[in-house]
N, C-alpha and C positions, 0 to 999 in steps of 0.2 A: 401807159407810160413805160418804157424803156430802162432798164436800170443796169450800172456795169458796176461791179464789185473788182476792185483787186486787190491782193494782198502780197506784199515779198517781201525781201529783207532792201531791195534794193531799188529802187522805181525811179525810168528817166521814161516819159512818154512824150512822144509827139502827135496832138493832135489833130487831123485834118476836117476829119466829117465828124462832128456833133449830133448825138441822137436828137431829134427836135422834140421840144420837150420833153425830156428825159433826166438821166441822173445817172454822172459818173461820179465815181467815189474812189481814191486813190490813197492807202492806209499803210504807214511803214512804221515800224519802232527802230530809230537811233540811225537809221541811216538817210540822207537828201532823197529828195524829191526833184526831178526838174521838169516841167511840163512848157513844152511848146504848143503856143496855142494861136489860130490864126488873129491878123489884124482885125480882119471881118466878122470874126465871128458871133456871133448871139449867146450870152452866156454872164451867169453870175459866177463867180469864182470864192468860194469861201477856203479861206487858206488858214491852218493852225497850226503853230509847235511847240512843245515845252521846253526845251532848251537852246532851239539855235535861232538862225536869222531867215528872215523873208526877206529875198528881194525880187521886184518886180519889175520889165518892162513897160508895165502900164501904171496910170492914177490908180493909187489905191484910195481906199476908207478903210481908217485905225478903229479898232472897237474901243470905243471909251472905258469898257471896263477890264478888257486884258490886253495886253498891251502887246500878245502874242502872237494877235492873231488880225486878220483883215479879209479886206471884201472888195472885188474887183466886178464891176458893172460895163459890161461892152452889148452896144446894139440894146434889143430887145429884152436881153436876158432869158430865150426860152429854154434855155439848158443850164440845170446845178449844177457845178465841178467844187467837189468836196477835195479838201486834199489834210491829210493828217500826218504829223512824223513826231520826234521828239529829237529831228535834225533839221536841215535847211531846207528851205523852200527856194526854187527859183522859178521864177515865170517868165518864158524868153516869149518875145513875139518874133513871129513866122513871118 
């Protein structure tokens, strides 16, 4: 399995090619997130933040028990996209 780690203070990524099964992780304190990610793609999306807002181009699913965080299911799902802040999240589709 494939794993990307990244860490900054500041993260806008656009993604094209997806490890196939694999695991991207995309981790910021207090500053957004924006990730572009294809219409096609195969991939579960787990999005969390402590203090701002997600918002998504796609259906989400709210976690019933934090109200902060959500889950985005496209295709298959053979790729994790972990995404952490304690600022915004945006998920544009490509």
């Amino acid at each position: 399995m494939k794993n990307s780690q990244v860490y900054f203070s500041l993260v806008a990524k656009i993604v094209k090619n997806l490890p196939k099964e694999g695991q991207v992780e995309l981790v910021t304190t207090y500053k957004p997130i924006l990730l572009h990610i294809p219409k096609n793609a195969n991939v579960i999306i787990s999005a969390s933040t402590r203090y701002g807002k997600i918002n998504s181009d796609f259906p989400v699913y709210l976690d019933k028990e934090d109200k902060n965080k959500i889950r985005v299911e496209l295709g298959d799902g053979q790729t994790a996209v972990n995404l952490k802040t304690s600022g915004n999240i945006t998920i544009k589709k490509d």
